[in-house]
CHARMM internal coordinates of N, CA and C (Angstrom, degrees):
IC EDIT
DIST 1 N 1 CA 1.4609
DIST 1 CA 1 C 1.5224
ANGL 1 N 1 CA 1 C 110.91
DIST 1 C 2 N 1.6853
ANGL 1 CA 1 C 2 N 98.01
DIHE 1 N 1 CA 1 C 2 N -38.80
DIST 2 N 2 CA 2.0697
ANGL 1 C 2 N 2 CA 82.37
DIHE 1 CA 1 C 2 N 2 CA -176.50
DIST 2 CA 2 C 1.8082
ANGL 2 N 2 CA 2 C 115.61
DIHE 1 C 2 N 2 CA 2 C -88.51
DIST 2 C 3 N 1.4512
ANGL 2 CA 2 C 3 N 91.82
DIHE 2 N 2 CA 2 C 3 N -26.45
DIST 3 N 3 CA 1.6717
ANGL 2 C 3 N 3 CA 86.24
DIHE 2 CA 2 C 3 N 3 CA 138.77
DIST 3 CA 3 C 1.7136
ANGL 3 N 3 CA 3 C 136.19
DIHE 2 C 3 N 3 CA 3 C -18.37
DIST 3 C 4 N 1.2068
ANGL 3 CA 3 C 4 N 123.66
DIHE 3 N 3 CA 3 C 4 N -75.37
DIST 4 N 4 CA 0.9377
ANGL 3 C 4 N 4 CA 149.67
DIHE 3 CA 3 C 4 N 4 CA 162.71
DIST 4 CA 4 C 1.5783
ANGL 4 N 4 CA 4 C 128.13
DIHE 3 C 4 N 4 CA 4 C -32.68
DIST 4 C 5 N 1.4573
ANGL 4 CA 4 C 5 N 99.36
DIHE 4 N 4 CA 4 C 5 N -47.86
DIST 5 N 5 CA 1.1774
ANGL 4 C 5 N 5 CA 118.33
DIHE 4 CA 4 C 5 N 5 CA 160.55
DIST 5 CA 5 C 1.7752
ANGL 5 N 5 CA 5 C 131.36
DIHE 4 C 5 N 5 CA 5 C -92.86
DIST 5 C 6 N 1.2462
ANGL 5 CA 5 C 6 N 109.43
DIHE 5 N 5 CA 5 C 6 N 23.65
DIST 6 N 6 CA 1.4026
ANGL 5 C 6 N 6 CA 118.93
DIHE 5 CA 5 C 6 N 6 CA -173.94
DIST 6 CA 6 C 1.8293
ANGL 6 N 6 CA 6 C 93.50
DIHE 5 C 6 N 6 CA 6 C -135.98
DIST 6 C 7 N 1.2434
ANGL 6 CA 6 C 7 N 138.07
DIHE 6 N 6 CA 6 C 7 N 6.49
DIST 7 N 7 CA 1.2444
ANGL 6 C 7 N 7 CA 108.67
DIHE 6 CA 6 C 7 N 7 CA 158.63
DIST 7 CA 7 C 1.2077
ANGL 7 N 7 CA 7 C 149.03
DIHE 6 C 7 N 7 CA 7 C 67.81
DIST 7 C 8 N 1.5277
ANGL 7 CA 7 C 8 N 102.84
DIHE 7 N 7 CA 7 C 8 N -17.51
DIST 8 N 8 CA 1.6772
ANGL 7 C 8 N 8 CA 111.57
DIHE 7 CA 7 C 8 N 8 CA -172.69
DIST 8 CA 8 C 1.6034
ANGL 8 N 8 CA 8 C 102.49
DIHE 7 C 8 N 8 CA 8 C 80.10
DIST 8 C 9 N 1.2810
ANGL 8 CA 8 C 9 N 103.80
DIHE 8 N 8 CA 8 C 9 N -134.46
DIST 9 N 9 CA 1.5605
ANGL 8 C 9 N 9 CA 145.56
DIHE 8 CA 8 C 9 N 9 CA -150.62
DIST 9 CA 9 C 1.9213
ANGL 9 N 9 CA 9 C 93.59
DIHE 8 C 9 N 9 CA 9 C -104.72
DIST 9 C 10 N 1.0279
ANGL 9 CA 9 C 10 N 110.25
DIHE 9 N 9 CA 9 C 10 N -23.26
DIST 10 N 10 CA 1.4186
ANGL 9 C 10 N 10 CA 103.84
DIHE 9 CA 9 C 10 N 10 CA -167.52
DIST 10 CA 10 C 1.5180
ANGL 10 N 10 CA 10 C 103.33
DIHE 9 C 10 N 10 CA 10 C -116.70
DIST 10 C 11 N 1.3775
ANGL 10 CA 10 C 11 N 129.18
DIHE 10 N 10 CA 10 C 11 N 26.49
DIST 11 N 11 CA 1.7367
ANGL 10 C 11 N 11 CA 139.01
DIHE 10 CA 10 C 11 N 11 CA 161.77
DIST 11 CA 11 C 1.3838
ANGL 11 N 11 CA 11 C 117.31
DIHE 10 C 11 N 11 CA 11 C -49.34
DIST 11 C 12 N 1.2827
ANGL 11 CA 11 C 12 N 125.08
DIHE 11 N 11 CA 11 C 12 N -53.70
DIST 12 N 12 CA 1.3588
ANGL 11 C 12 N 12 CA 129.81
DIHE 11 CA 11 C 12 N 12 CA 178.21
DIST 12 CA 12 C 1.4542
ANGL 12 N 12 CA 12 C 115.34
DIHE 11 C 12 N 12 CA 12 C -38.25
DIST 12 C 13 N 1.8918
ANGL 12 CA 12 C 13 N 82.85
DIHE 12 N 12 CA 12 C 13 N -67.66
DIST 13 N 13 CA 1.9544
ANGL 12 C 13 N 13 CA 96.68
DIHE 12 CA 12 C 13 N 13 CA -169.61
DIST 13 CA 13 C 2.0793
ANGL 13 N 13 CA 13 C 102.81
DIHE 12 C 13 N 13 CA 13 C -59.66
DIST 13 C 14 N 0.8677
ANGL 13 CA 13 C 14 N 103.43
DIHE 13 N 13 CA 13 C 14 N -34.76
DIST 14 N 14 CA 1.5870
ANGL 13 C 14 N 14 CA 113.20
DIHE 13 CA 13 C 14 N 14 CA -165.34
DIST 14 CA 14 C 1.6099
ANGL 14 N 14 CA 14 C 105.80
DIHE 13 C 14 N 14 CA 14 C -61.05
DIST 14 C 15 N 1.1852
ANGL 14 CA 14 C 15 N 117.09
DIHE 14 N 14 CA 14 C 15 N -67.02
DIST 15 N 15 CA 1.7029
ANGL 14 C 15 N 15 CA 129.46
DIHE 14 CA 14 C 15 N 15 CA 163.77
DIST 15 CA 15 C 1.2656
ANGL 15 N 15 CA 15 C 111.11
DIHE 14 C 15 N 15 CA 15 C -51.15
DIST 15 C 16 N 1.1779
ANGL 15 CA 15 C 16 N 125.57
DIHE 15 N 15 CA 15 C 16 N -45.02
DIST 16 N 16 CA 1.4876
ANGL 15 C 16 N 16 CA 104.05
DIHE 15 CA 15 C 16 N 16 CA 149.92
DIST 16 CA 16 C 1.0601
ANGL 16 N 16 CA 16 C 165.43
DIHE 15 C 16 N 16 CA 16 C -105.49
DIST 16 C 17 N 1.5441
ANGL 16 CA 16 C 17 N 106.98
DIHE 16 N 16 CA 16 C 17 N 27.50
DIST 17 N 17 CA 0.9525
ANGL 16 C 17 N 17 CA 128.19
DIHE 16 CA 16 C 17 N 17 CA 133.65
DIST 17 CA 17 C 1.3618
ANGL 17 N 17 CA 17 C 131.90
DIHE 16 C 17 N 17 CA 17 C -57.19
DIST 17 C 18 N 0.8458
ANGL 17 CA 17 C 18 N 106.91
DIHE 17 N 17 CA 17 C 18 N -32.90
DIST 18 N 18 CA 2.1831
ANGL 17 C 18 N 18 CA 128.02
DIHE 17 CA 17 C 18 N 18 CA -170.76
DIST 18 CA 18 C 1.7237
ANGL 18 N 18 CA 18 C 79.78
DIHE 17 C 18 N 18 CA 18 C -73.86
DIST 18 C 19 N 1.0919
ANGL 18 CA 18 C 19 N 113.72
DIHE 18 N 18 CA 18 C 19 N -76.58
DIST 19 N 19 CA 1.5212
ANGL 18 C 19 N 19 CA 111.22
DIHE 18 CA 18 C 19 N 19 CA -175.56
DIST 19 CA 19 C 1.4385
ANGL 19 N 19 CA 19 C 117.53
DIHE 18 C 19 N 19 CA 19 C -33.17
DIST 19 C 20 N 1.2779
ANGL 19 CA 19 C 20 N 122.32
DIHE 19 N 19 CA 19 C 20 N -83.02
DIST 20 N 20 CA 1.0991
ANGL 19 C 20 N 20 CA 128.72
DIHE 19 CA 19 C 20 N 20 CA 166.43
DIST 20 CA 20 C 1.5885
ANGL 20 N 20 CA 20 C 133.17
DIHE 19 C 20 N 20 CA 20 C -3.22
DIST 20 C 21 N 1.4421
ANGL 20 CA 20 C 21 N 92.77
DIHE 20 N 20 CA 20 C 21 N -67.12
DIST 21 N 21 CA 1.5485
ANGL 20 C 21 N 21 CA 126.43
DIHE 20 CA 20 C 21 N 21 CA 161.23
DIST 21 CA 21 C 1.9015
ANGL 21 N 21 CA 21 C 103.33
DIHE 20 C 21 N 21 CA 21 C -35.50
DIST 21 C 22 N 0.8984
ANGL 21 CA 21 C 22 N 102.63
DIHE 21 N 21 CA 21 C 22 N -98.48
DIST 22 N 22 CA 1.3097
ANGL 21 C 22 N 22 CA 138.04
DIHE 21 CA 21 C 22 N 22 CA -163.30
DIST 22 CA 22 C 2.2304
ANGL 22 N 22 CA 22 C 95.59
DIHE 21 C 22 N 22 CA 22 C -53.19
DIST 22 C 23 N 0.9512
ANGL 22 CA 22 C 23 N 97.97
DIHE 22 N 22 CA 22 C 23 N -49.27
DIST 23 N 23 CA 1.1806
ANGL 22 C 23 N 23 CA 98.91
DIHE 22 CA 22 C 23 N 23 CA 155.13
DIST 23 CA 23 C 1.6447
ANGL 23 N 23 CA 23 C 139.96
DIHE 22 C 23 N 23 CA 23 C -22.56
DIST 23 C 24 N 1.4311
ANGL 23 CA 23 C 24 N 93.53
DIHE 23 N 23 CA 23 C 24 N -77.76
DIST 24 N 24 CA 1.8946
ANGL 23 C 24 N 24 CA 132.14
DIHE 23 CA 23 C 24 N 24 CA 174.62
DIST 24 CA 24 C 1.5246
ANGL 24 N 24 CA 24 C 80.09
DIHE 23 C 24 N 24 CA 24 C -54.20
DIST 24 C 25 N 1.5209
ANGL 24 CA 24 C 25 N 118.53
DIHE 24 N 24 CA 24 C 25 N -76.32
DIST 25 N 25 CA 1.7266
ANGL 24 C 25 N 25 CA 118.79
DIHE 24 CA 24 C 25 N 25 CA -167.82
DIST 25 CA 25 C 1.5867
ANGL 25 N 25 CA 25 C 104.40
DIHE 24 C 25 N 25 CA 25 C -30.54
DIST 25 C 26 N 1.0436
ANGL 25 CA 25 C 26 N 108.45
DIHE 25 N 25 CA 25 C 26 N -67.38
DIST 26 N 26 CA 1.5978
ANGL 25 C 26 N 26 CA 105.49
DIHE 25 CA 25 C 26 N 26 CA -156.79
DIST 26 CA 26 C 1.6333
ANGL 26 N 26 CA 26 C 103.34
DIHE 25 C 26 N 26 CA 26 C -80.58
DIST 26 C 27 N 1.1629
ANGL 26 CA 26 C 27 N 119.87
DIHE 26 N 26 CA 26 C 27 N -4.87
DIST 27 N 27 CA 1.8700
ANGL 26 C 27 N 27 CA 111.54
DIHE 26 CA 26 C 27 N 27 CA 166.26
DIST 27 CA 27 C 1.5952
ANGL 27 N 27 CA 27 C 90.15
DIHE 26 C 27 N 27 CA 27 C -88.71
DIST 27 C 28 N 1.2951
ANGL 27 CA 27 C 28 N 129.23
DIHE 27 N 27 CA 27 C 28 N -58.88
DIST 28 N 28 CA 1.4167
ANGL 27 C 28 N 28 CA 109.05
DIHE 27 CA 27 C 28 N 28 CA 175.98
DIST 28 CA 28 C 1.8722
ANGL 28 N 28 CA 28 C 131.26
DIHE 27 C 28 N 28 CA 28 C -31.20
DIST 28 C 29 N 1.2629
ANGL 28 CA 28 C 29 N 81.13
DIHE 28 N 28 CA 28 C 29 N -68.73
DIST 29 N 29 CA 1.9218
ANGL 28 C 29 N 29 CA 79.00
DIHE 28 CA 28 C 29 N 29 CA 165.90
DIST 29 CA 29 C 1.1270
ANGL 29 N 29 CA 29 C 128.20
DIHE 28 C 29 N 29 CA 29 C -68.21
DIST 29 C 30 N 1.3888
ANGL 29 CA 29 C 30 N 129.50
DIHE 29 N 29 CA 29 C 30 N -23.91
DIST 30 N 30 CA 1.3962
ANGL 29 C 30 N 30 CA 110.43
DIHE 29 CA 29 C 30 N 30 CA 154.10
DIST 30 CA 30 C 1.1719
ANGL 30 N 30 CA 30 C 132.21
DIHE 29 C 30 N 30 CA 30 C -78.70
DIST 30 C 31 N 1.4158
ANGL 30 CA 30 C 31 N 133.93
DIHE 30 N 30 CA 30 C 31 N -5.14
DIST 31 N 31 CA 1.1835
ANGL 30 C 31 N 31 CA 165.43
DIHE 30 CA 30 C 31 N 31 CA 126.50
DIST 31 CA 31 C 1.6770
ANGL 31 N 31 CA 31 C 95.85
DIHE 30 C 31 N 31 CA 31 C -9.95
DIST 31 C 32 N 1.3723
ANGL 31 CA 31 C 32 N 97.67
DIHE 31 N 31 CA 31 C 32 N -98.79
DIST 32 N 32 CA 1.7570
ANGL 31 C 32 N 32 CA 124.96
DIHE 31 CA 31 C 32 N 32 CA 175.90
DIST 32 CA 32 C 1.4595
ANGL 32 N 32 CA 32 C 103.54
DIHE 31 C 32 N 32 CA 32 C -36.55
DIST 32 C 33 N 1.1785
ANGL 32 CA 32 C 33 N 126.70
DIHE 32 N 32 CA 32 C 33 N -52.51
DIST 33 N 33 CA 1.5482
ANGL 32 C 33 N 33 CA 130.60
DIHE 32 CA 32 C 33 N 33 CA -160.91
DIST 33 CA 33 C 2.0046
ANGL 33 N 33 CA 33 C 92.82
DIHE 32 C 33 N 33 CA 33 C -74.96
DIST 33 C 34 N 1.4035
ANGL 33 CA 33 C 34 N 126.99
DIHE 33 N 33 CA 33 C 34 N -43.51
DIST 34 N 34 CA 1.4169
ANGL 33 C 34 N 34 CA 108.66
DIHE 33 CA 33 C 34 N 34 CA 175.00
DIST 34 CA 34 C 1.3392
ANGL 34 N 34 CA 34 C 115.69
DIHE 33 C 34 N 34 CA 34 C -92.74
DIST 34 C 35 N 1.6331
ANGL 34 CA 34 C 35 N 137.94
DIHE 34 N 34 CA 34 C 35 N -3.57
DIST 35 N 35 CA 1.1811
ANGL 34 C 35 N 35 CA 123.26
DIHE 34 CA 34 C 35 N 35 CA 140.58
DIST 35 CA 35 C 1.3566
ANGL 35 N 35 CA 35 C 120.50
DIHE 34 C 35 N 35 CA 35 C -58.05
DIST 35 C 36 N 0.8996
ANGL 35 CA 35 C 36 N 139.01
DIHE 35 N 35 CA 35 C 36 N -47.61
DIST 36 N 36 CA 1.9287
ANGL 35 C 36 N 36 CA 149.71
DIHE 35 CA 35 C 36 N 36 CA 173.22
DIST 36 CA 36 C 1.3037
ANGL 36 N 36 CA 36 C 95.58
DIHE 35 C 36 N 36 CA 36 C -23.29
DIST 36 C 37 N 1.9168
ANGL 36 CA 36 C 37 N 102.05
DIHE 36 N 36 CA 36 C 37 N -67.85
DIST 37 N 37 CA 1.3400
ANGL 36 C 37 N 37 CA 128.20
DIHE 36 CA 36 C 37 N 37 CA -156.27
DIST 37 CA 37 C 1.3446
ANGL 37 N 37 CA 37 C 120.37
DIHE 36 C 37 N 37 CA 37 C -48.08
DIST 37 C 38 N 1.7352
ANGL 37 CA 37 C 38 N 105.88
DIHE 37 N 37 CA 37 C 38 N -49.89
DIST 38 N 38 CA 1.6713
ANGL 37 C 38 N 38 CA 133.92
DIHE 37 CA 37 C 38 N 38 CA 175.90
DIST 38 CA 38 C 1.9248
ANGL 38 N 38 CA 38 C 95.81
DIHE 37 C 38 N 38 CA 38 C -78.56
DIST 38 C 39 N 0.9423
ANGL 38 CA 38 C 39 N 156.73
DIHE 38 N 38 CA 38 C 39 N -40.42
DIST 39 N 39 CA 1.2056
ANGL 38 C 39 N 39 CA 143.62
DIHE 38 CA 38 C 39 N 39 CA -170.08
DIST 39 CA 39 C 1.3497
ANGL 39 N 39 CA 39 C 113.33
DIHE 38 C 39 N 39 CA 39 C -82.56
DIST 39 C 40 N 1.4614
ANGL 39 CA 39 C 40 N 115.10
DIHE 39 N 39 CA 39 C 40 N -21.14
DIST 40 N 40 CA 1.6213
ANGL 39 C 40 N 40 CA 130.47
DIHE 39 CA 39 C 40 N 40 CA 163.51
DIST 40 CA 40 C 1.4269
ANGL 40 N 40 CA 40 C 121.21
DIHE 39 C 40 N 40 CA 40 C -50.26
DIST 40 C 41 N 2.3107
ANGL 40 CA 40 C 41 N 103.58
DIHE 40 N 40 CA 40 C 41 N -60.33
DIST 41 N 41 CA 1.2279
ANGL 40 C 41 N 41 CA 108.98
DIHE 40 CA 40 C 41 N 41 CA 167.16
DIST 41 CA 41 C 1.5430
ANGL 41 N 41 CA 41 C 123.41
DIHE 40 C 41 N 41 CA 41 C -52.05
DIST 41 C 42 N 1.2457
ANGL 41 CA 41 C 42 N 107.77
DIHE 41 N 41 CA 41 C 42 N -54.38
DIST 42 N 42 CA 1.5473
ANGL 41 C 42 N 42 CA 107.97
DIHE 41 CA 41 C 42 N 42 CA 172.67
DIST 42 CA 42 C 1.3137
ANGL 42 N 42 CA 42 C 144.73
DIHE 41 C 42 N 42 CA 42 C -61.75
DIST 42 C 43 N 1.4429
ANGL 42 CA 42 C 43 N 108.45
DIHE 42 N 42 CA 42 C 43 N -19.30
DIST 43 N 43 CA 1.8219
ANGL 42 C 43 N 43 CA 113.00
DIHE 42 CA 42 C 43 N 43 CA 133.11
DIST 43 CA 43 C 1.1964
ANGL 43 N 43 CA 43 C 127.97
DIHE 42 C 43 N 43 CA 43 C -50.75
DIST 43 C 44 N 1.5803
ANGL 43 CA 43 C 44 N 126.12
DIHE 43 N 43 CA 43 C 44 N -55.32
DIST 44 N 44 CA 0.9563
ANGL 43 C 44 N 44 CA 128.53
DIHE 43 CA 43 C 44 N 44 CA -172.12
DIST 44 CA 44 C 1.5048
ANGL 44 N 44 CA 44 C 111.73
DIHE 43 C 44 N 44 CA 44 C -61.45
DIST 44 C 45 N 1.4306
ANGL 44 CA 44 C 45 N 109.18
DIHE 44 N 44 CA 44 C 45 N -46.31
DIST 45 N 45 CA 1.9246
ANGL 44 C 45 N 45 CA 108.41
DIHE 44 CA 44 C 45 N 45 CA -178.06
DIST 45 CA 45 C 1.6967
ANGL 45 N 45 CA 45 C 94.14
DIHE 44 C 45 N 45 CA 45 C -68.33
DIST 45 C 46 N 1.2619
ANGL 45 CA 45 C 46 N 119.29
DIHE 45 N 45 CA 45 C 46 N -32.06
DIST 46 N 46 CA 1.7502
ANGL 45 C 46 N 46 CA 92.56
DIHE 45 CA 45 C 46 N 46 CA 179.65
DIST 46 CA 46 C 1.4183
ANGL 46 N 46 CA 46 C 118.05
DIHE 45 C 46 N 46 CA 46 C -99.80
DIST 46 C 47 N 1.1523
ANGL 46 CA 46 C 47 N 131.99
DIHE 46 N 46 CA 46 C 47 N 17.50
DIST 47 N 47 CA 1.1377
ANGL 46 C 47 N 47 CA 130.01
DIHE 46 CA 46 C 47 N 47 CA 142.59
DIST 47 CA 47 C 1.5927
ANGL 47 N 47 CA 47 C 116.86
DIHE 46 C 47 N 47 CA 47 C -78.11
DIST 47 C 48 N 0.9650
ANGL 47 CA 47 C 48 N 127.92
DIHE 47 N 47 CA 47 C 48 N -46.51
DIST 48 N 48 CA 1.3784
ANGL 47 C 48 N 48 CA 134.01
DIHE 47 CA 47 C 48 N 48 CA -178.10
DIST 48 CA 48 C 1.6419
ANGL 48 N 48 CA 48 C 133.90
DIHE 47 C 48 N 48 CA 48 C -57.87
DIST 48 C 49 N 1.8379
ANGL 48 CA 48 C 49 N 80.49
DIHE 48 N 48 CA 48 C 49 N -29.56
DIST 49 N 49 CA 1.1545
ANGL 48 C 49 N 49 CA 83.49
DIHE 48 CA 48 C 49 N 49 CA 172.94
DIST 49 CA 49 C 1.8325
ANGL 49 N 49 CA 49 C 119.58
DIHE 48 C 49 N 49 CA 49 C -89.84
DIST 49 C 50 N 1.2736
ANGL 49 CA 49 C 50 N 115.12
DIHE 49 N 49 CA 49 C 50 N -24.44
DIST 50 N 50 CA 1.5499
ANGL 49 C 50 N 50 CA 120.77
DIHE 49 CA 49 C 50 N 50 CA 148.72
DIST 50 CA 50 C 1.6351
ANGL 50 N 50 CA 50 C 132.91
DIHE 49 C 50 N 50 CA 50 C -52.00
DIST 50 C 51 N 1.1753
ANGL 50 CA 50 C 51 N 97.56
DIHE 50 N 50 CA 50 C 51 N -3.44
DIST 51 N 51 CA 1.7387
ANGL 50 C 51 N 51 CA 96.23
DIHE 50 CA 50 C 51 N 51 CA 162.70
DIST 51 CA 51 C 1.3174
ANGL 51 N 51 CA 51 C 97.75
DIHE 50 C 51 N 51 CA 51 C -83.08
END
COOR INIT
IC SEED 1 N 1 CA 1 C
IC BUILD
């Protein structure tokens, strides 16, 4: 098993890649999750204010 996880000669590039990866993902969605968040409020104040 830890075999597996050691890669040879090519460990460095591999782990960081995984990092990298996974990284971008989770600044993306939190990214996405407080644009959502702010485009939510700003419907709501401009709808509200048209009643």
């Amino acid at each position: 098993m830890i075999d597996f996880l050691l890669f040879d000669k090519y460990v460095y590039y591999i782990w960081f890649s995984y990092l990298l990866t996974f990284g971008i993902i989770i600044i993306l969605f939190i990214r996405t999750k407080s644009i959502h968040k702010n485009t939510m409020i700003q419907l709501r104040i401009k709808y509200t204010r048209e009643k």
